[in-house]
C-alpha positions in Angstrom: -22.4 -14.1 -14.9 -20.2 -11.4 -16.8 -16.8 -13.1 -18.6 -13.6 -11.9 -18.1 -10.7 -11.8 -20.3 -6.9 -11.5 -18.5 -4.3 -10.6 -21.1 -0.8 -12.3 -19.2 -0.5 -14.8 -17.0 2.8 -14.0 -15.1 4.3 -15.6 -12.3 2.9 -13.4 -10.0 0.0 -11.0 -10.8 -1.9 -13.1 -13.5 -1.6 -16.4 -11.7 -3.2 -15.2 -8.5 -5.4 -13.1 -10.5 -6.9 -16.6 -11.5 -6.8 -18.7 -8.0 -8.2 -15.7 -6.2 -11.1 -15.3 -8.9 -14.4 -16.4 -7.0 -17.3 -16.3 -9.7 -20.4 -16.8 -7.1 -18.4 -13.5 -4.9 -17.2 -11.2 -7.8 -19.5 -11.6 -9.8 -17.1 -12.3 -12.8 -15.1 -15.2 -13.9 -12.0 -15.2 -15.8 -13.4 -17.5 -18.7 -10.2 -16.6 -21.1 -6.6 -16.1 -20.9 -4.0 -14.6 -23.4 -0.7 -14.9 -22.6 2.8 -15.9 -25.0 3.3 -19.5 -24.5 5.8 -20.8 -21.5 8.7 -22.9 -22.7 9.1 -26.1 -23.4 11.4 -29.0 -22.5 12.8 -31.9 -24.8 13.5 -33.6 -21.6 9.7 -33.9 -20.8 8.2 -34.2 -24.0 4.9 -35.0 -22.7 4.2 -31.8 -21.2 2.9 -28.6 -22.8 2.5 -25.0 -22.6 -0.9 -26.0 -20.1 1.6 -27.7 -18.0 4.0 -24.3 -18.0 0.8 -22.8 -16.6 0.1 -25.0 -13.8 3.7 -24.6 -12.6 3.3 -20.5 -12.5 0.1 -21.4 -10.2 1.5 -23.9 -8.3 4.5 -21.3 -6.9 2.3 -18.3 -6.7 0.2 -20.5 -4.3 2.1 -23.9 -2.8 -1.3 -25.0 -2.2 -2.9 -24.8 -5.3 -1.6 -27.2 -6.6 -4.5 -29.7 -5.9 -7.0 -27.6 -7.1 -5.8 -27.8 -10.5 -6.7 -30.4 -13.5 -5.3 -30.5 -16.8 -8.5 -30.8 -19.2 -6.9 -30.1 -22.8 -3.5 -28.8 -24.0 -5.8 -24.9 -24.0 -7.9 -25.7 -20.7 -7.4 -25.9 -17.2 -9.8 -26.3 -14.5 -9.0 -24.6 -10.9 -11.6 -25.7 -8.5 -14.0 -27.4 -11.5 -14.2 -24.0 -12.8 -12.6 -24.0 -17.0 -10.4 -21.8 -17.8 -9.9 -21.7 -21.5 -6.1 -20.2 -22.4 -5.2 -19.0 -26.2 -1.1 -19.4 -26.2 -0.3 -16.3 -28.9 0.8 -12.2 -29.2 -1.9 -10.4 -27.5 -1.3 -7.7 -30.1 -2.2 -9.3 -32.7 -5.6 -7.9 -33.6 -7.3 -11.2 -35.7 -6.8 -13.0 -32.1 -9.7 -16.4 -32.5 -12.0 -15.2 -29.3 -16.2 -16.5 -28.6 -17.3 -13.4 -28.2 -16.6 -10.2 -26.6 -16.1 -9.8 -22.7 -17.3 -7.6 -20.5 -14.2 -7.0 -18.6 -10.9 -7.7 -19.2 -7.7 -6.9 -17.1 -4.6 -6.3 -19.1 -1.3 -7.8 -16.8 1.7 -7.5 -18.7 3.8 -4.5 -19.3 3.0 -1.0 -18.2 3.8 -0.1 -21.9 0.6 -2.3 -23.2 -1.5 -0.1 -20.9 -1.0 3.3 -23.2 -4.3 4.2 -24.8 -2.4 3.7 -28.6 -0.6 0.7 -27.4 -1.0 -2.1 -29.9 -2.5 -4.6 -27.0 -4.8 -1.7 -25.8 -6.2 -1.4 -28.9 -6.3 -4.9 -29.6 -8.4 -5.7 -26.3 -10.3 -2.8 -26.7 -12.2 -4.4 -29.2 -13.1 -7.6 -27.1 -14.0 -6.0 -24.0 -16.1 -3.1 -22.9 -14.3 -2.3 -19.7 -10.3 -3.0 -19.8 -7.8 -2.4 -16.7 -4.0 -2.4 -16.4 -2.7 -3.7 -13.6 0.0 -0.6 -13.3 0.9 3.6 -13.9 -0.1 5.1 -17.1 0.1 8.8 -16.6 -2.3 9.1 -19.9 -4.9 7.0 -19.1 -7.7 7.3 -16.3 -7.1 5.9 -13.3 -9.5 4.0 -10.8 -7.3 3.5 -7.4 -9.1 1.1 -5.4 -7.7 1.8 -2.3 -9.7 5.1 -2.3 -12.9 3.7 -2.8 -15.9 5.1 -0.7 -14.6 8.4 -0.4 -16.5 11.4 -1.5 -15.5 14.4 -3.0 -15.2 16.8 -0.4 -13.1 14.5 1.2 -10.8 14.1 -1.9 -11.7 16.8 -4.3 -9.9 15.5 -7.1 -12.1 12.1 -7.4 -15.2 11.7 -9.6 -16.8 8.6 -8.4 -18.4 7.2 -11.6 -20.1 3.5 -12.7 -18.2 2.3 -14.8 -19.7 0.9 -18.1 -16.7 1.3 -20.8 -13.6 2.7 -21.3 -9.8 1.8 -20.7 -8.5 2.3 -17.1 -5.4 2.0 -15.5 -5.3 0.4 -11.9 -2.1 1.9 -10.2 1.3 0.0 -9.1 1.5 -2.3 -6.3 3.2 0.9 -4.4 1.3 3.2 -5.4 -2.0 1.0 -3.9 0.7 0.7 -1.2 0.7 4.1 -0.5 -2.8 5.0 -1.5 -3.6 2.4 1.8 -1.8 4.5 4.2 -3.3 7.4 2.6 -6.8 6.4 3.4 -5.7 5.7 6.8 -4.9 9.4 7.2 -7.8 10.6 5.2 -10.1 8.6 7.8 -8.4 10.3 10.7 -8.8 13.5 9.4 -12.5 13.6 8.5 -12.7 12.5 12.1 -11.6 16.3 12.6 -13.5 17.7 9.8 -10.4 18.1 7.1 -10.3 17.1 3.9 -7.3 15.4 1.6 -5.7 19.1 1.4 -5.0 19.0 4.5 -2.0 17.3 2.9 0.5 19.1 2.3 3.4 16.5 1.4 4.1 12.5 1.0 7.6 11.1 1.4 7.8 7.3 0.2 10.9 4.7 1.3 10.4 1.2 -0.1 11.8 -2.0 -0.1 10.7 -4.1 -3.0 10.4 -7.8 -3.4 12.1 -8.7 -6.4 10.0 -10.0 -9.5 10.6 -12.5 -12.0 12.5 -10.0 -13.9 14.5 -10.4 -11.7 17.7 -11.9 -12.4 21.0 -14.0 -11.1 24.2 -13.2 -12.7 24.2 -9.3 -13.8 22.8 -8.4 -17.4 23.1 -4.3 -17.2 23.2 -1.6 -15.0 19.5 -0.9 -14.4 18.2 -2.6 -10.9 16.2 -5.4 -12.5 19.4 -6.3 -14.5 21.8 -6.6 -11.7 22.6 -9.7 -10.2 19.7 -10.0 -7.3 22.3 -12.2 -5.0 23.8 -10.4 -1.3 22.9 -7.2 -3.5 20.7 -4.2 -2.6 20.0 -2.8 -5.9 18.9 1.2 -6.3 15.6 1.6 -7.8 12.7 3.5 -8.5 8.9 3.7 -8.3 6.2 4.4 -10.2 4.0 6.1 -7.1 5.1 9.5 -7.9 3.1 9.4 -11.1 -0.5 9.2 -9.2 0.4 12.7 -7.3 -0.6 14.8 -10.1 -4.1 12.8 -10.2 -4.9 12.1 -6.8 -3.2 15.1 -4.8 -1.8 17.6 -7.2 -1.8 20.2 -4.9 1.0 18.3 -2.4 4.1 17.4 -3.1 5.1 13.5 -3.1 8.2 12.3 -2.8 10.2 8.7 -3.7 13.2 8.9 -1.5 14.2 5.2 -1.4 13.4 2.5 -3.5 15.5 -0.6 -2.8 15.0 -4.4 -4.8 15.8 -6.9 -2.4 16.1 -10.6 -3.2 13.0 -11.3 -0.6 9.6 -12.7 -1.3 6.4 -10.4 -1.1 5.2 -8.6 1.1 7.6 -5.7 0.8 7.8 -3.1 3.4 7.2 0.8 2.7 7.3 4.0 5.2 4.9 7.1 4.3 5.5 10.0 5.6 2.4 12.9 5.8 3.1 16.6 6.7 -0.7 17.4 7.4 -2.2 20.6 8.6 -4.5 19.7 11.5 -3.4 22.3 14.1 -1.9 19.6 15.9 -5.4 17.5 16.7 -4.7 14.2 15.4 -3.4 11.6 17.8 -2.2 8.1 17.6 -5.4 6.3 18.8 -7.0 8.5 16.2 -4.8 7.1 13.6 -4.9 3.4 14.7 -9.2 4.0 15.0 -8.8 5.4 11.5 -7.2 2.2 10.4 -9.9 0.0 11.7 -12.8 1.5 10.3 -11.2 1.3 6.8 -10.2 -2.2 7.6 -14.2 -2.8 8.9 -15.1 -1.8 4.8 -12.6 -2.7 3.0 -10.4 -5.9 4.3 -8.9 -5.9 1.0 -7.1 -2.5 1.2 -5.3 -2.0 4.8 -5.3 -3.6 7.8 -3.4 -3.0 11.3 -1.2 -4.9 13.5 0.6 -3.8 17.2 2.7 -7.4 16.9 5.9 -6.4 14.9 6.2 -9.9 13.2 8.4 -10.2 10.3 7.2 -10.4 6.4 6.7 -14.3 6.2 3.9 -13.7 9.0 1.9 -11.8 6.4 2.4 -13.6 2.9 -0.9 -15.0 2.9 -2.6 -11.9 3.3 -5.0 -10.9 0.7 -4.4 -7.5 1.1 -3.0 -5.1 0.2 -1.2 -3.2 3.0 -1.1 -4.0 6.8 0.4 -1.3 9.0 2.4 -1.6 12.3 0.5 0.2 14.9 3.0 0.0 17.8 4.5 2.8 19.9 7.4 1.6 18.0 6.4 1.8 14.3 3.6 4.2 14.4 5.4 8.1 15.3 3.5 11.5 15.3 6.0 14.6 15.9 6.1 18.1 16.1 9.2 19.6 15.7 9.2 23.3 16.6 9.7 24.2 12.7 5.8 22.2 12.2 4.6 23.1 15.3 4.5 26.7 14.9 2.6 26.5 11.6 0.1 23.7 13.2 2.0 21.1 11.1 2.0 17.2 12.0 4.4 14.2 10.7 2.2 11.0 10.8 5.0 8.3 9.8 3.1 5.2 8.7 5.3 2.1 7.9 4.0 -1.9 6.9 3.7 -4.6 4.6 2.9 -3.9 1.0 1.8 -6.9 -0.7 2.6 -6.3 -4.8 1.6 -10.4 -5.5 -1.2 -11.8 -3.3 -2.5 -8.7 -1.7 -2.1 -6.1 -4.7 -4.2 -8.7 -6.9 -7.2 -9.3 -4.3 -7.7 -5.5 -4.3 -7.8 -6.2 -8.1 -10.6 -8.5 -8.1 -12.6 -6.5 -5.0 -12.2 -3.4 -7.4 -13.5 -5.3 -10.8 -16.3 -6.5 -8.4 -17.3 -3.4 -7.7 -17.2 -2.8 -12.2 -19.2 -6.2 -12.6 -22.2 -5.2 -9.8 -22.2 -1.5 -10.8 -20.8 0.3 -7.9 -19.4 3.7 -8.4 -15.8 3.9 -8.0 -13.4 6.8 -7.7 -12.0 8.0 -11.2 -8.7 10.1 -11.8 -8.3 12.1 -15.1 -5.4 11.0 -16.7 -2.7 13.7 -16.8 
């Protein structure tokens, strides 16, 4: 079984990393956690930093509770599987580990995912193959929801095994977006084109705050501004992933709005395509179900236009609505003319639950030695 070491165990993203880790599926388990130790309370004095851990776990997933035992004030079992946590600076380079790993996933700031960042370097030496769970425009980037395309489908892939090396995984919208992509992609190898067929992306969001968010406001910045009756500008990291995965298009973020919701978010994509005005809807919602046939954990459709709660406790990452409603193709005379279509896609994007099962199915894919799509970093 290869060991896996996750740097950060957040409120979101590293604590479902850990309940959605299934050894005897993935073919991994995350034996080891670094992450800065939660706060303590005078009030309590009996509880420590292990205890701050369960109650991350216990919100990400209300029902994990039970699952969870207290061992040690440095292990934890979930589901009689140990998890051993070491409570310091993941910088620091003289960290006390058994061993080296042979994966580890770095989720904590975008920052620590820089090839020359301190924690970079510092895991780089425990781990042959290290992830971050965001953007990094330097580093390579393995997009999982693009896995199982070939090249002259997407030119600008290299599918590789992966056996070493420093990779960076993409933002929950930008896997948000990549979802609705290979929707398209599918629908247009059904009428022999390839990913230049696109010609442009245009990205609205509406993001679930984090736990940076904040109540009462700190700055000006989105995340610093009171998260209360308050729809709060933003921006997105997805336009960073044109340049690698479709750097002949242009991609656009045109809203990005934090709203005080919990995930799943909701996103539209827009696609001008060239495909001399071929593509229809069935083609688009047959094109959904095949991806969604061999790979549950990127995209999935829906004609019922239920409202975000219905699809909190999916573990995955996007799931489109497919109804007359939702899902628009249109040719305006001005697209029409040049054999132009606008395929509006709009859904869920989950960037807690769903965004860190495609994790997992993508480090599966690492652990059993699957090739997976690789972007040159920029």
């Amino acid at each position: 079984m290869k060991q896996c070491l996750l740097v950060g165990c957040g409120a979101e993203i590293g604590a479902n990393l850990l309940l959605l880790n299934t050894p005897e599926v993935d073919q991994f388990t995350i034996s080891t956690v670094i992450t800065n130790p939660p706060p303590l309370d005078k009030h309590y004095p009996h509880l420590t930093a292990i205890h701050g851990i369960v109650a991350k776990l216990a919100l990400a997933q209300p029902a994990a509770l039970e699952r969870l035992t207290v061992v040690s004030p440095t292990r934890l079992c979930i589901d009689q599987r140990p998890v051993d946590f070491i409570f310091a600076n993941p910088a620091e380079r003289q960290l006390m580990l058994p061993g080296r790993f042979d994966l580890a996933i770095i989720a904590t700031a975008k920052a620590d995912i820089l090839p020359d960042s301190p924690v970079a370097k510092a895991i780089g030496e425990l781990a042959a193959v290290v992830v971050g769970v965001a953007e990094a425009d330097s580093a390579n980037s393995i997009y999982g929801c693009l896995a199982g395309l070939e090249a002259p489908q997407l030119p600008s892939l290299d599918n590789q095994v992966i056996e070493r090396g420093l990779y960076c995984l993409g933002s929950c919208q930008t896997n948000g977006m990549h979802a609705s992509l290979r929707v398209v992609l599918e629908a247009l190898a059904m009428k022999a084109r390839s990913a230049r067929a696109v010609l442009s992306i245009q990205t609205d969001i509406v993001h679930p705050d984090t736990p940076n968010g904040v109540l009462g406001t700190r700055s000006f910045e989105g995340r610093m501004q009171d998260a209360r009756n308050n729809l709060r500008p933003s921006f997105s990291q997805i336009v960073q992933s044109r340049r690698k995965v479709l750097p002949w298009a242009d991609l656009l973020n045109t809203v990005s709005l934090r709203a005080a919701v919990q995930a799943p978010g909701y996103q539209i994509n827009r696609f001008v395509v060239a495909d001399q005005g071929l593509l229809s809807k069935q083609d688009i919602i047959a094109a959904s179900t095949a991806v969604n046939r061999r790979h549950p954990a990127v995209v999935a459709g829906t004609d019922v236009p239920l409202g975000s709660r219905a699809f909190s406790a999916s573990a995955r990452c996007a799931t489109l609505l497919l109804d007359d409603a939702h899902l628009l193709l249109q040719r305006p005379a001005h697209l029409a003319r040049q054999g132009l279509t606008e395929i509006i896609l709009q859904g869920y994007v989950s960037n807690t639950l769903g965004y860190s099962a495609l994790v997992l199915r993508t480090l599966q894919a690492i652990a059993s030695g699957q090739p997976l799509p690789v972007f040159a970093g920029v």
